[in-house]
C-alpha positions as CSV (number, residue, x, y, z in Angstrom):
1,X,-19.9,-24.7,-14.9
2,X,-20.8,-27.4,-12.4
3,X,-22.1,-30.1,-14.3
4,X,-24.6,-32.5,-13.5
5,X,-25.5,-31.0,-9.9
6,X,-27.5,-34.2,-9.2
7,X,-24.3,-36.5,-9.1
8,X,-21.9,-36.2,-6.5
9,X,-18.8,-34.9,-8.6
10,X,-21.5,-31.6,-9.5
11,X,-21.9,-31.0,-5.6
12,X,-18.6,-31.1,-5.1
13,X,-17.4,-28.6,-8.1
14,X,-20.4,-26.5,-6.5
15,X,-18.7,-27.0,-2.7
16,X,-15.4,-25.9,-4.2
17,X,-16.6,-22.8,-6.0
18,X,-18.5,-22.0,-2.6
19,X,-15.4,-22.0,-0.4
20,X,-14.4,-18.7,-1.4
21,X,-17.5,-17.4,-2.8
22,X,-21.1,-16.5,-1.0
23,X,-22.7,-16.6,-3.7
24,X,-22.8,-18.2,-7.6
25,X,-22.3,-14.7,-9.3
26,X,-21.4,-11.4,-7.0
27,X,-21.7,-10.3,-4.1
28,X,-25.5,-10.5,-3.4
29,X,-27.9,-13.8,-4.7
30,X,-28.9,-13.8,-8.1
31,X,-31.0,-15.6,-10.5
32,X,-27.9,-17.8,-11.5
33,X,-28.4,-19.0,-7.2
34,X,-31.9,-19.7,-8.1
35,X,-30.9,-21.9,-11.2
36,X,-28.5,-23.9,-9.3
37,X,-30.3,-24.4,-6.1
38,X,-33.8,-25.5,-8.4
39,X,-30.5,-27.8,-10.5
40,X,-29.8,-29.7,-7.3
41,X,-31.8,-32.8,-6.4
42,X,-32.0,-31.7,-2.6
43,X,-29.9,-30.7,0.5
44,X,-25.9,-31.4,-0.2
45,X,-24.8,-33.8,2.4
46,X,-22.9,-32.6,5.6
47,X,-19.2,-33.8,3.8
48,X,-20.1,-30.4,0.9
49,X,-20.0,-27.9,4.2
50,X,-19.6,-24.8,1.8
51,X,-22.8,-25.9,-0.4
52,X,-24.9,-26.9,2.4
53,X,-24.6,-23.5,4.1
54,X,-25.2,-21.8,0.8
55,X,-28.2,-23.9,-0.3
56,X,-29.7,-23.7,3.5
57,X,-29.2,-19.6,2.7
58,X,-30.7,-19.6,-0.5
59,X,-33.6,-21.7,0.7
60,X,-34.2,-18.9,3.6
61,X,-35.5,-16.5,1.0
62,X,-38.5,-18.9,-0.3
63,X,-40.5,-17.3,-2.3
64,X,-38.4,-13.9,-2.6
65,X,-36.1,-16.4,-4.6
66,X,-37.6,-14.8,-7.6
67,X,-37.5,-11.6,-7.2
68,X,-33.4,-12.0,-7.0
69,X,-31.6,-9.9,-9.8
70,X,-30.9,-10.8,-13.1
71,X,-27.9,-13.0,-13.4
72,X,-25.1,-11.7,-16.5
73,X,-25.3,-15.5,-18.2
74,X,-27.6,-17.8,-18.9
75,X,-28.8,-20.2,-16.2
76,X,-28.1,-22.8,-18.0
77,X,-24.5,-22.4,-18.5
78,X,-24.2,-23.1,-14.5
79,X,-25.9,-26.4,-14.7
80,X,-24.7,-27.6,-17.5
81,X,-21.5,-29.2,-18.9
82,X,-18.6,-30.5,-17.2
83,X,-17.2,-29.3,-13.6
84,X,-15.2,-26.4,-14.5
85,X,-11.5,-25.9,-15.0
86,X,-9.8,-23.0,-13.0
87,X,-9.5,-20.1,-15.1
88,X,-6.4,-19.1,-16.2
89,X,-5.1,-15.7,-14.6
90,X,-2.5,-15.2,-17.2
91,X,-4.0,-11.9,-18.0
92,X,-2.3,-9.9,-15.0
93,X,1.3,-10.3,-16.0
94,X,0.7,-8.3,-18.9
95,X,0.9,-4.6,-17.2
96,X,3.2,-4.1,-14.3
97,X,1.7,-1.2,-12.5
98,X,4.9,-0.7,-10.4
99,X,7.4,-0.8,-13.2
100,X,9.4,-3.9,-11.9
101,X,10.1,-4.9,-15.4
102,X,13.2,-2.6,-15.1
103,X,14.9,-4.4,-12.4
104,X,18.3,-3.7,-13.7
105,X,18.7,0.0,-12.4
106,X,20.7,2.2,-14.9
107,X,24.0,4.3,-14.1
108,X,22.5,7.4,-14.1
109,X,20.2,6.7,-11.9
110,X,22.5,5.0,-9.3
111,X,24.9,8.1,-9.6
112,X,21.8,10.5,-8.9
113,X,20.5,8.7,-5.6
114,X,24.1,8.5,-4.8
115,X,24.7,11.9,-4.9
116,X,21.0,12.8,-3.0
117,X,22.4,10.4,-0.4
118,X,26.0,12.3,-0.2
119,X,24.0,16.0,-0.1
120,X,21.7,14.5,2.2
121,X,24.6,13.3,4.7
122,X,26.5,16.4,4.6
123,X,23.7,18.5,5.5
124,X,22.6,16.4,8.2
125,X,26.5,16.2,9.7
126,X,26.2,20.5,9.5
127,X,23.5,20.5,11.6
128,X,24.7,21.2,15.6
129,X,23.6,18.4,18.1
130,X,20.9,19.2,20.6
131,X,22.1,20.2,24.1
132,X,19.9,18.8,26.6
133,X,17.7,21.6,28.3
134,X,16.3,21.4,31.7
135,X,12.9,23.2,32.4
């Protein structure tokens, strides 16, 4: 996912990644934190801000580092391979949950509002205008 995290391009990918997440998987640190921060050849250096405060977080658990939860892949598929490409969020345009596909409003449904509106007007202009009242 990162690459080599002992070369400079890997620590970047890793600062990257960080900027908008606290930790490598989820919400709380998991094994997968454990694999990368044991991956990494020491502290990142000050110009990787996002992976120096995560690595000086993960540190601050010492020893509890192993007790973190399981991670969902393997550890290896974090520091392994090369830095990894944005993934492609394609998959949302598939179902429109407000039904915007149908911009194009039809006839019947313009006449119907239409008419609500006109109902709606003439009611409102029926209605007698309220006299001021003093107390």
């Amino acid at each position: 996912m990162f690459g080599d995290l002992k070369s400079a391009a890997g620590v970047k990918a890793l600062n990257e990644f960080l900027a908008e997440h606290s930790y490598i998987e989820g919400y709380v640190p998991s094994q997968a934190d454990t694999a990368v921060y044991e991956a990494l050849a020491g502290a990142p250096k000050a110009d990787t801000p996002h992976a120096l405060r995560w690595y000086n977080h993960v540190k601050s658990f010492g020893a509890g580092m192993k007790q973190f939860a399981k991670a969902s892949k393997d550890a290896a598929s974090y520091t392994t391979g090369g830095a990894a490409a944005p993934a492609s969020n394609d998959d949302d345009d598939d179902v429109d949950l407000f039904g915007s596909d149908d911009e194009e409003e039809s006839e019947e449904k313009k006449r119907i509002t239409e008419e609500r509106l006109k109902a709606y007007a003439e009611k409102k202009s029926k209605k007698p205008a309220l006299i001021a009242k003093t107390s």
